[in-house]
N, CA and C of each residue as an Amber inpcrd file, in Angstrom:
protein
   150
 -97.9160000  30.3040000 141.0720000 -97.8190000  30.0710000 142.5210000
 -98.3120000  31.2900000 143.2760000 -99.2120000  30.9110000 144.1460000
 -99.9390000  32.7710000 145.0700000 -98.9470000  33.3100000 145.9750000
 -98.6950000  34.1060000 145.8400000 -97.9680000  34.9150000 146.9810000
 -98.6560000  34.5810000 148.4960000 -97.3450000  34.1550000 149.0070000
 -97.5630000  34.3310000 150.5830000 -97.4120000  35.6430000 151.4000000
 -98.2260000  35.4680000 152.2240000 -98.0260000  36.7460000 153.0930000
 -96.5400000  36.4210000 154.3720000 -96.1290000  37.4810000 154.6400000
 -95.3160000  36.9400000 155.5820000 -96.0120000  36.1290000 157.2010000
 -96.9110000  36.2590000 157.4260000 -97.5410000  35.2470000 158.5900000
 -97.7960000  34.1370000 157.7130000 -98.1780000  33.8370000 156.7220000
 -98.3540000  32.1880000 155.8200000 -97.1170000  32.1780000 156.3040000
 -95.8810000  32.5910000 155.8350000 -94.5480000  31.7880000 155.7600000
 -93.9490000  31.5590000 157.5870000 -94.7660000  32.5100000 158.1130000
 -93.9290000  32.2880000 160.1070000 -94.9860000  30.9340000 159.9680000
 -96.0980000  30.8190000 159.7180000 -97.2770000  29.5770000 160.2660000
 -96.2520000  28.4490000 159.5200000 -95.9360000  28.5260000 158.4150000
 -95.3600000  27.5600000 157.6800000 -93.7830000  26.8220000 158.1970000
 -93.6100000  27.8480000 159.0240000 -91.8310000  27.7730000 159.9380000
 -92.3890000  26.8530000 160.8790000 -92.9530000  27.7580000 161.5930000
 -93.7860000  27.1160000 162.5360000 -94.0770000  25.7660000 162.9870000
 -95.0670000  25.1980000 161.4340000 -95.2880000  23.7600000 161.6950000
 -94.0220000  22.9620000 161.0720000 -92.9260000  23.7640000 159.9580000
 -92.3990000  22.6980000 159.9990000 -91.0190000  22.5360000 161.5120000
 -91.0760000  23.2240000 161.9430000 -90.4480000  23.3210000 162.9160000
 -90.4740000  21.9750000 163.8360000 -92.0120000  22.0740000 164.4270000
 -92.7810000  21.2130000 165.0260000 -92.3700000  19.6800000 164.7620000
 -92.8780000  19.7020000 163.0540000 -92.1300000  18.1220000 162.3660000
 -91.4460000  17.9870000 162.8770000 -90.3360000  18.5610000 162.9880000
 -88.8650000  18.1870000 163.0280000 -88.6150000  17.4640000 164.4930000
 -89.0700000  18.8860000 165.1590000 -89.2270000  18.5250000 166.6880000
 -89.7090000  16.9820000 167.3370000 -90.7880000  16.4730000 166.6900000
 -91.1920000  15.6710000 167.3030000 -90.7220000  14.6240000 166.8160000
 -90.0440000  14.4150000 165.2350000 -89.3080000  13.7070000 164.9060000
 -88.0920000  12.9660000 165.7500000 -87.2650000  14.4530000 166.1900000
 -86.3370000  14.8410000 166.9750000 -86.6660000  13.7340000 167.8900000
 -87.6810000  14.1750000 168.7220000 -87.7500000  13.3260000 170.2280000
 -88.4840000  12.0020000 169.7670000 -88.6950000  11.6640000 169.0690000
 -89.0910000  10.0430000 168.4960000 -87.6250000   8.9800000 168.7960000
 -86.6220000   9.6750000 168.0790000 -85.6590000   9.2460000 167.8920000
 -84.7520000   9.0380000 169.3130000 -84.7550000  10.5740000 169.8650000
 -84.6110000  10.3060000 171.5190000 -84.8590000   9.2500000 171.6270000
 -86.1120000   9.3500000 172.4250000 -86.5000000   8.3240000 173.4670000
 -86.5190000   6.7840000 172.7740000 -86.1900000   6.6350000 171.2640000
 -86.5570000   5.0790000 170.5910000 -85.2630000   4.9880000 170.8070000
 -83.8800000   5.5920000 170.5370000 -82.5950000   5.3440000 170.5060000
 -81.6580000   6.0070000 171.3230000 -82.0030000   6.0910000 172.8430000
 -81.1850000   6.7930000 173.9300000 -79.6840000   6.8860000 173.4960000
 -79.3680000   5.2630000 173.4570000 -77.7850000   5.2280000 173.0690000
 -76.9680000   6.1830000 172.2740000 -77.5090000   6.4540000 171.1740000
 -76.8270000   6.9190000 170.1580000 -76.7880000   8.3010000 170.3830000
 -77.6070000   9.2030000 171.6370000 -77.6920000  10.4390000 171.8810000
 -77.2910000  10.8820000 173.1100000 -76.0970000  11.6460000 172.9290000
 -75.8420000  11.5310000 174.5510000 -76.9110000  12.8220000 174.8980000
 -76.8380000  11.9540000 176.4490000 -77.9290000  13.2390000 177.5420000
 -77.6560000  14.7320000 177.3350000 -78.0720000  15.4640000 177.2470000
 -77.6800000  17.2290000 177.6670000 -77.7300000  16.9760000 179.3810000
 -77.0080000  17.7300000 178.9310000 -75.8940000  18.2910000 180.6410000
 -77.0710000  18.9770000 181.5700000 -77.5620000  19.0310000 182.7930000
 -78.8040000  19.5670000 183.0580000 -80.3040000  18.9320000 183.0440000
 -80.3690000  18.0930000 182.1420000 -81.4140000  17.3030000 182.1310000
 -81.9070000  15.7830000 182.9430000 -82.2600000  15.9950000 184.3670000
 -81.7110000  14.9440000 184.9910000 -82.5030000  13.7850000 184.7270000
 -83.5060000  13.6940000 184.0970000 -84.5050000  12.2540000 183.9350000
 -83.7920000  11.9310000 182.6440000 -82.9760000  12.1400000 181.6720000
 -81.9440000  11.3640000 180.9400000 -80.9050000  11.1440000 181.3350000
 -79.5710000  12.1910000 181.9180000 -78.9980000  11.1200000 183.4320000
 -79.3070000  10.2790000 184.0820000 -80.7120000  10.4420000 184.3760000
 -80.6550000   8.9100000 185.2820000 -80.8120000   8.0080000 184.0730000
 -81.5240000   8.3070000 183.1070000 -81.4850000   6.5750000 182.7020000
 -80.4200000   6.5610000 181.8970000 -79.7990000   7.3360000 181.6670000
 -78.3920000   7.1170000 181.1270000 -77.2820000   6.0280000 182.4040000
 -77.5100000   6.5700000 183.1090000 -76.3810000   5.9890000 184.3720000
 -76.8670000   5.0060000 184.7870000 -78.4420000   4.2210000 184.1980000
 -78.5930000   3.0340000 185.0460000 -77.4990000   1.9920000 184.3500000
């Protein structure tokens, strides 16, 4: 296996970070219900409260 440099492994955080992230908000916006709003965020309050 080649040795990584430590910037391979931040690039590698990085994107998997990203995955996750957008995973993350897939799930948001496909399944509002099951996630409550953060406190502060007012365009999920509102459609929370319709």
């Amino acid at each position: 296996m080649p040795h990584l440099s430590p910037l391979n492994w931040f690039s590698i955080a990085i994107f998997f970070y990203m995955c996750v992230y957008t995973i993350f908000s897939l799930i948001w916006w496909h399944q509002p219900i099951l996630i409550q709003p953060m406190k502060g965020d007012k365009s999920k309050e509102t459609l929370w409260n319709w």
